[in-house]
C-alpha positions as CSV (number, residue, x, y, z in Angstrom):
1,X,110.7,-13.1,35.0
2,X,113.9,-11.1,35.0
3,X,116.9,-12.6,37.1
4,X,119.5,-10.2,37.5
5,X,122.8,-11.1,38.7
6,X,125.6,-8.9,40.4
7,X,129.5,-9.6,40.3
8,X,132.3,-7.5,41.1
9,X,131.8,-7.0,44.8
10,X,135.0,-7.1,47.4
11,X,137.7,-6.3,50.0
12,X,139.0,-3.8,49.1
13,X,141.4,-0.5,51.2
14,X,140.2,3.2,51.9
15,X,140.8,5.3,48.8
16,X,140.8,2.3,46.7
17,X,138.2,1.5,43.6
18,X,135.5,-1.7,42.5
19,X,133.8,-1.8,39.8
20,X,130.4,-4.0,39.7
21,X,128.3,-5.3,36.9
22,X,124.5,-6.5,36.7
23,X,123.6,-8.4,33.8
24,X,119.7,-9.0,33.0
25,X,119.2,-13.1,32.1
26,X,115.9,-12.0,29.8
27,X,114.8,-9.2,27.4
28,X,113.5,-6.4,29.5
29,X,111.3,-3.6,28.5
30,X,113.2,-0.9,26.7
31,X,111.5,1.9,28.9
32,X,112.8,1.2,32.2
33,X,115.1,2.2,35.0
34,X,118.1,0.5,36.4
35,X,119.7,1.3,39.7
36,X,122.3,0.5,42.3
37,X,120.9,0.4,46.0
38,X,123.1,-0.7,49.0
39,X,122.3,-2.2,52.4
40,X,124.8,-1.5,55.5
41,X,124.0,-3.8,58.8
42,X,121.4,-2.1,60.6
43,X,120.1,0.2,57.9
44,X,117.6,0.1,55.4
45,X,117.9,0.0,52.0
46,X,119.2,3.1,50.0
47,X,119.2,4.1,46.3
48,X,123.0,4.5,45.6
49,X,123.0,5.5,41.6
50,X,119.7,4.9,39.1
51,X,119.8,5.4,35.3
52,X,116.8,5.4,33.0
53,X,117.1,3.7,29.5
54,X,117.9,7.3,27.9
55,X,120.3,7.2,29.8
56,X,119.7,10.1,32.5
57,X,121.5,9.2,36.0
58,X,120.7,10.6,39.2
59,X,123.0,10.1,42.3
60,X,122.6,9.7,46.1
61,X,124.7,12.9,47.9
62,X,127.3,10.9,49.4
63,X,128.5,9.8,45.9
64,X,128.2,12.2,44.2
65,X,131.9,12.9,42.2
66,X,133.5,9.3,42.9
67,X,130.9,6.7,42.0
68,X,129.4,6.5,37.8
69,X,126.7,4.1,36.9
70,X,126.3,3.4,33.4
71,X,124.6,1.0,31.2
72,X,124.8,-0.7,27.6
73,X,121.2,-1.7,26.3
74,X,122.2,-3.7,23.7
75,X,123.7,-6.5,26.5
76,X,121.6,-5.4,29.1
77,X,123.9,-5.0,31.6
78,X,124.5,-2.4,34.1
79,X,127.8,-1.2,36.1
80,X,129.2,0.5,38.8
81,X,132.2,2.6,39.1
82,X,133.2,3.1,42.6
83,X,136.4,5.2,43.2
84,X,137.6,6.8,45.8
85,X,135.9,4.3,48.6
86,X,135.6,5.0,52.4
87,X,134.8,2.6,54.8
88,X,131.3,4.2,55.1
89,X,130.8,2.6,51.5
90,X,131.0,-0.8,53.0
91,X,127.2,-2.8,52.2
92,X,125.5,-5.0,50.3
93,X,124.8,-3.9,47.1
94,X,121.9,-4.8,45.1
95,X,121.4,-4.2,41.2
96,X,117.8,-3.7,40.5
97,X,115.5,-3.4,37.4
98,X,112.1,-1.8,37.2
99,X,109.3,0.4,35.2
100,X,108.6,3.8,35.4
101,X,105.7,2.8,36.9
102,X,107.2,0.4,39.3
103,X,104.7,-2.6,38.1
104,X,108.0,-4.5,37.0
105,X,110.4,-4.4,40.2
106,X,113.2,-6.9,39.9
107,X,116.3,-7.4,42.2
108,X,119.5,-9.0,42.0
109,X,120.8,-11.1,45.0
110,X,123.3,-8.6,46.6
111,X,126.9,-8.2,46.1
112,X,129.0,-7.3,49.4
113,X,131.9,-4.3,49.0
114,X,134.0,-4.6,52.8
115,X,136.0,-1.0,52.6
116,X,139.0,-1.6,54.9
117,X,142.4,-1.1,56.2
């Protein structure tokens, strides 16, 4: 069992930046991917930023150029970097762990970014 837990989540204005980190509580495979996914009321679920365990990131469109995702294997821990932030940003974001084949599929308990004036 993989527990995954998210920190760095906040208030925070338009324009301004958050960083959040994931960090994995047990060994996980080294072939995986790790991703950030966000929740806004009302909405379902939406990959934000994944990044496989080469390292390759992909990003959702309305990210694109202000948010990076990176990861350090060694800690297994994942991150965030969210500049740049509109309103439209503001969710629940989850951290979330799984195989290529999606047989593993692990998520952290959510983290809430507010972006507002």
């Amino acid at each position: 069992q993989v527990q995954l837990t998210e920190s760095g989540g906040g208030l925070v204005q338009p324009g301004g930046s958050l960083r959040l980190s994931c960090a994995a509580s047990a060994r996980i495979f080294s072939v995986n991917v790790m991703g950030w996914y966000r929740q806004a009321p009302g909405k379902e679920r939406e990959l934000v930023a994944a990044i496989t365990s080469d390292g390759s990131a992909n990003y959702a469109d309305p990210v694109k150029g202000r948010f990076t995702i990176s990861r350090d294997n060694a800690k297994n821990t994942l991150s965030l970097q969210m500049n740049s932030l509109k309103p439209e940003d503001t969710a629940v974001y989850y951290c979330n762990y799984r195989t290529y084949s999606w047989a593993l599929n692990y998520w952290g308990q959510g983290t809430q970014v507010t972006v507002s004036s």
